[in-house]
Structure formats: C-alpha cells, structure tokens
C-alpha positions as CSV (number, residue, x, y, z in Angstrom):
1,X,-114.9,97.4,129.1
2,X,-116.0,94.1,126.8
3,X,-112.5,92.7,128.5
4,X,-113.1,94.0,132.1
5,X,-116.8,92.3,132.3
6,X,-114.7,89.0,131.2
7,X,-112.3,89.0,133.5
8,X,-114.7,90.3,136.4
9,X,-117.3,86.6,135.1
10,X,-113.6,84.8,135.2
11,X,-112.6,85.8,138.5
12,X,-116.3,85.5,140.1
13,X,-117.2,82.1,139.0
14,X,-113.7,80.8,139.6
15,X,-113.7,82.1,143.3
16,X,-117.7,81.1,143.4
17,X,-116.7,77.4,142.5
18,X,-113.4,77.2,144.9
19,X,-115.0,78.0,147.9
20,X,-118.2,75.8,146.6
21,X,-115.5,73.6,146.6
22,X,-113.8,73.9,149.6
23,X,-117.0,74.3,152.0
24,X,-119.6,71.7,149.9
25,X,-116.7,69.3,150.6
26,X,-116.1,69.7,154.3
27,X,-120.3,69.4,154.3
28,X,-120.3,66.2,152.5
29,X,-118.0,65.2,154.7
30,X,-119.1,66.0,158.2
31,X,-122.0,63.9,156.9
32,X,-121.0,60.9,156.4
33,X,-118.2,60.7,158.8
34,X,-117.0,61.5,162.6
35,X,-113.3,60.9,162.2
36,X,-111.8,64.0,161.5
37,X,-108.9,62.8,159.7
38,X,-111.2,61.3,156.9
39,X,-113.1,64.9,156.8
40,X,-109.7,66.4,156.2
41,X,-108.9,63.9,153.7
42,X,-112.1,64.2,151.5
43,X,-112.1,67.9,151.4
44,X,-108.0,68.0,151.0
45,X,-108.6,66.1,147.9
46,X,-111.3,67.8,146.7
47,X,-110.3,71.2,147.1
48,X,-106.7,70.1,145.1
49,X,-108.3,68.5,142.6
50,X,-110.8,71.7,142.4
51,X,-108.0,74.3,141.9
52,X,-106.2,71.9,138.9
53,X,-109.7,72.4,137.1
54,X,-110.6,75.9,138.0
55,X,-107.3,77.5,137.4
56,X,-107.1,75.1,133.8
57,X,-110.2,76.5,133.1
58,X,-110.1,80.2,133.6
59,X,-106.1,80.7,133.2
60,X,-106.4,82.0,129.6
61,X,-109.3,84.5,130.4
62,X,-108.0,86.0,133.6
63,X,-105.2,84.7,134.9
64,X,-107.4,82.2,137.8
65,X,-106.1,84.2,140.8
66,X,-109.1,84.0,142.8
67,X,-107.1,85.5,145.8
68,X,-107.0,89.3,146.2
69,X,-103.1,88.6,147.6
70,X,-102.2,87.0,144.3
71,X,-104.0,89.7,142.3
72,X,-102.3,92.4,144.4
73,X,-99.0,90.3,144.2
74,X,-98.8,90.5,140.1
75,X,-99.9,94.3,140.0
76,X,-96.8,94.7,142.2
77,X,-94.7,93.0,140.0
78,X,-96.5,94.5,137.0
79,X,-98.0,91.4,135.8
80,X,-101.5,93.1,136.3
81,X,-102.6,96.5,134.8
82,X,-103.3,98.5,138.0
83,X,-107.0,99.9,136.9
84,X,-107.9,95.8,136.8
85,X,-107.4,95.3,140.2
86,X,-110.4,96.7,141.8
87,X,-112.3,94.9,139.1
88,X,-110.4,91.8,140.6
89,X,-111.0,91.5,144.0
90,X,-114.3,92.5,143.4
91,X,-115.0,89.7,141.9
92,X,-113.2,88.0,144.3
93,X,-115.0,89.2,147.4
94,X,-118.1,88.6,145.7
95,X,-117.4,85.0,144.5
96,X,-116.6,84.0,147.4
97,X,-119.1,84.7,149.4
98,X,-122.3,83.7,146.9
99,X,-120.2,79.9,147.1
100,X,-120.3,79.8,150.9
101,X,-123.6,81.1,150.5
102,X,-124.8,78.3,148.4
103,X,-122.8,75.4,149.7
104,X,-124.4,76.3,153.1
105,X,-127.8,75.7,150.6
106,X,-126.9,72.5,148.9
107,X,-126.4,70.7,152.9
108,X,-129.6,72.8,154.4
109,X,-127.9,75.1,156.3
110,X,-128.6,78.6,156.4
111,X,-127.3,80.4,153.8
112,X,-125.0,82.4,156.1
113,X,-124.3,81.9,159.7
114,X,-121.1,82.9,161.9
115,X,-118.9,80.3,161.8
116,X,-118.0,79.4,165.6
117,X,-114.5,77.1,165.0
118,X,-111.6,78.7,166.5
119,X,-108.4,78.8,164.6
120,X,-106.3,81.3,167.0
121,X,-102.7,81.1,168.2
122,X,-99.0,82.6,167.1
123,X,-98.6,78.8,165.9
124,X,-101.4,79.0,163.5
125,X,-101.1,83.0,162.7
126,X,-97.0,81.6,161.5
127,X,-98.1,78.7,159.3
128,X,-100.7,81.1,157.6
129,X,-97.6,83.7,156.9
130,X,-95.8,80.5,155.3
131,X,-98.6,79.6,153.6
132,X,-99.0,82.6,151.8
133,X,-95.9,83.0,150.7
134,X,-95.3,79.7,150.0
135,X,-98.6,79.8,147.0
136,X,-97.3,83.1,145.7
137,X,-93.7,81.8,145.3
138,X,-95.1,78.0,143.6
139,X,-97.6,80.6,141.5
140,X,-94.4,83.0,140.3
141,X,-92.3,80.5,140.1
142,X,-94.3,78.2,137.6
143,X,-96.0,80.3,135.8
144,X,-93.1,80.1,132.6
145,X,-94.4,76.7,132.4
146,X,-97.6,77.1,131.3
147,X,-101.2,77.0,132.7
148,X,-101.2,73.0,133.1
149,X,-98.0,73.6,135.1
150,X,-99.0,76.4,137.4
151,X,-102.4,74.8,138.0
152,X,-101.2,71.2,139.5
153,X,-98.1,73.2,141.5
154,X,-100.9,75.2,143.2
155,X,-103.5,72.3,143.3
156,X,-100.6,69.9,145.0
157,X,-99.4,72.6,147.1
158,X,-102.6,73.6,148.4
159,X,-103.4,69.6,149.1
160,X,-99.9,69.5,151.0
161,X,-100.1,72.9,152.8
162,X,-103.5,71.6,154.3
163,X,-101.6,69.1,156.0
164,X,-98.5,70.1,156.8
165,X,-100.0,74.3,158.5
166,X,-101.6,74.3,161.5
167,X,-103.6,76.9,159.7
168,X,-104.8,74.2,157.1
169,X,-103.4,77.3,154.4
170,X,-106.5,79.5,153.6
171,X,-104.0,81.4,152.1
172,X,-106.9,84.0,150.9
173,X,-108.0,86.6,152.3
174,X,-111.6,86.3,150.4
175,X,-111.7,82.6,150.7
176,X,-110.7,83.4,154.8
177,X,-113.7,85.9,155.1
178,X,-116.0,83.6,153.1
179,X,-115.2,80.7,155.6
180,X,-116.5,83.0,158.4
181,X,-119.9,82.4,157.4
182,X,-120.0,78.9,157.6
183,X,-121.0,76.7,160.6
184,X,-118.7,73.6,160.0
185,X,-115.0,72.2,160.0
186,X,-114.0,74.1,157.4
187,X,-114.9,77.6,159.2
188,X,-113.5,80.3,160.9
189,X,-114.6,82.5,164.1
190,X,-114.8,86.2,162.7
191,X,-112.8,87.0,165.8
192,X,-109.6,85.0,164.3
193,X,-110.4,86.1,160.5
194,X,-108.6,89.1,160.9
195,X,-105.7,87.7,162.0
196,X,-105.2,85.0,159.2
197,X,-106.1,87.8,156.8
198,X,-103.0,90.0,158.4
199,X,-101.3,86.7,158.4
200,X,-101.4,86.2,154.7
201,X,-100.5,90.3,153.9
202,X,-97.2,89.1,155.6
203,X,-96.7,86.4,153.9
204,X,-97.7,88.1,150.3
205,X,-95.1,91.6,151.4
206,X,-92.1,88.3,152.0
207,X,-93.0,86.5,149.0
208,X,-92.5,89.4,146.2
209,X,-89.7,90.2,148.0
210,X,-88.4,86.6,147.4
211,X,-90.0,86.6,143.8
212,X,-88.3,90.0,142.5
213,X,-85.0,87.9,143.4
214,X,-85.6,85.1,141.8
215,X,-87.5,85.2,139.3
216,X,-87.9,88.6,138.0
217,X,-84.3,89.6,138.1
218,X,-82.5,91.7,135.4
C-alpha cells in the first residue's frame, strides 16, 4: 500500500504540473500577444522544457507516464504490474484536471469552463493517431538509456510534434479531457475530445505492435 500511495502522489502531481504547464503557458501567452505563432512558440517551449523536468523528477518513483495510453501501453508489454494501473490513471484523470483547474485560477478564469476551439477533421483525427504512436515508440525505445535520456526524447518530441500535427499532439487522453475545460488556445470543444481520445487508442494499439518488434523481441 505504502508503494501504491507513492506512485498514485507521483503520477498526480506530475500530471497536475504538465497540464499546469501546458494550459498556464498558452494563458501567459494569449496575454501578452495576438500573433498566434508566438503563442505556439511560448507554450511549445514551455511545455518541452516542462516534460524534461517532470519526467527527471518523478522517473525513479513511478515511472513519469502521466498518460493513461503510456500506462496502459507498459501493462501490455508487462512493464507495469496490472493491479497498478487503476491506481495510475487515477491519478492521472485526477491530476489533470485539478491543473486545468488551477491554471484557469492563476489567469482569472473560471476554474472550469467548456472550452469552445474546434480541433475536428480526418486530417487532425490522423496526426493525433501518429502522434500517439509516435511518443510511445520514442518512450520504449529510450527507455534502456536511462531517465535523462527518455525525458529529453519525450520533451523534444513533444516540442516537435506540436509543430509538425495538425493536432498540435495531445497525445493523452487525460491531458485531451483536461483541455476540454479550458476557454483558450490550448483547448478543445468536448464535441472533438472524443475523437482525439479514439485517435490516440489507435495510435497506442499500432505502437505496441511496432514496440514488441523492436524492441522487446526474443
């Protein structure tokens, strides 16, 4: 139990501060600028440079999935002990929304409101199936490297994938539902949430796939 209730804090708090993070930045943002492109810049940066610390910090405690997808992805591949899971995405779902929740807070919004930015389209539901797959891959694929290693892969890939998707790469389905309830550039219309969340169960099914094949091979 003493090791469930850490990795529950771990998983929380991590989640918590990445969509902190992700949102706070996109609020900052919109406030000081107009141009898009800059918004997309200053929260690309911040939410890379977010990940490297949050996954540095909490690696050796939990693992730093924050992503129900990821967590689901190394039960799978028995990297996870099945009777954690629930614990993890728990934590998850739960972290993530108290950080919209307080981001809204810090930039006097209301602490939840229904995020009205459309993000709908075969185009965008494709680039969220590639984004997903694409983390889980970098994330299996890095992880015989050590923390430091898997932490900037996922940090840089995330700051690319917001780029070079249409979707901008949630890639999370507890950091996609958390977006829901925020009115800014960094939301999502619940009517579309669903969609990038069945997006990114695609793209998690294709990646293991990929991953038994290369990486965990006998």
């Amino acid at each position: 139990m003493k090791n469930k209730s850490r990795y529950f804090l771990a998983e929380l708090l991590g989640s918590c501060f990445l969509v902190m993070i992700i949102v706070g930045s996109g609020l900052m943002a919109e406030n000081l600028t107009n141009d898009v492109a800059v918004m997309l810049i200053a929260n690309t940066i911040a939410t890379g440079a977010g990940l490297f610390v949050l996954i540095t910090v909490f690696a050796d405690v939990s693992g730093a999935h924050f992503n129900p997808f990821v967590s689901i992805a190394m039960t799978i591949t028995g990297k996870l002990k099945k009777k954690l899971l629930p614990y993890y995405i728990i934590a998850q779902l739960v972290g993530c929304l108290i950080g919209v929740g307080l981001a809204n807070f810090f930039f006097e919004h209301e602490i939840y409101e229904l995020s009205t930015k459309s993000r709908d389209g075969i185009y965008i539901f494709t680039s969220e199936v590639i984004a997903t797959l694409g983390l889980i891959i970098i994330i299996f694929g890095s992880m015989k490297s050590g923390k430091i290693a898997v932490a900037a892969s996922v940090g840089l890939y995330i700051t690319a994938g917001y780029w070079f998707t249409s979707s901008t790469s949630f890639a999370n389905p507890a950091v996609a539902l958390a977006r829901t309830f925020t009115e800014s550039f960094t939301g999502i219309s619940y009517l579309n949430t669903p969609y990038y969340i069945i997006a990114e169960f695609i793209g998690m099914i294709l990646a293991i796939y990929i991953v038994r094949k290369l990486f965990l091979y006998k």
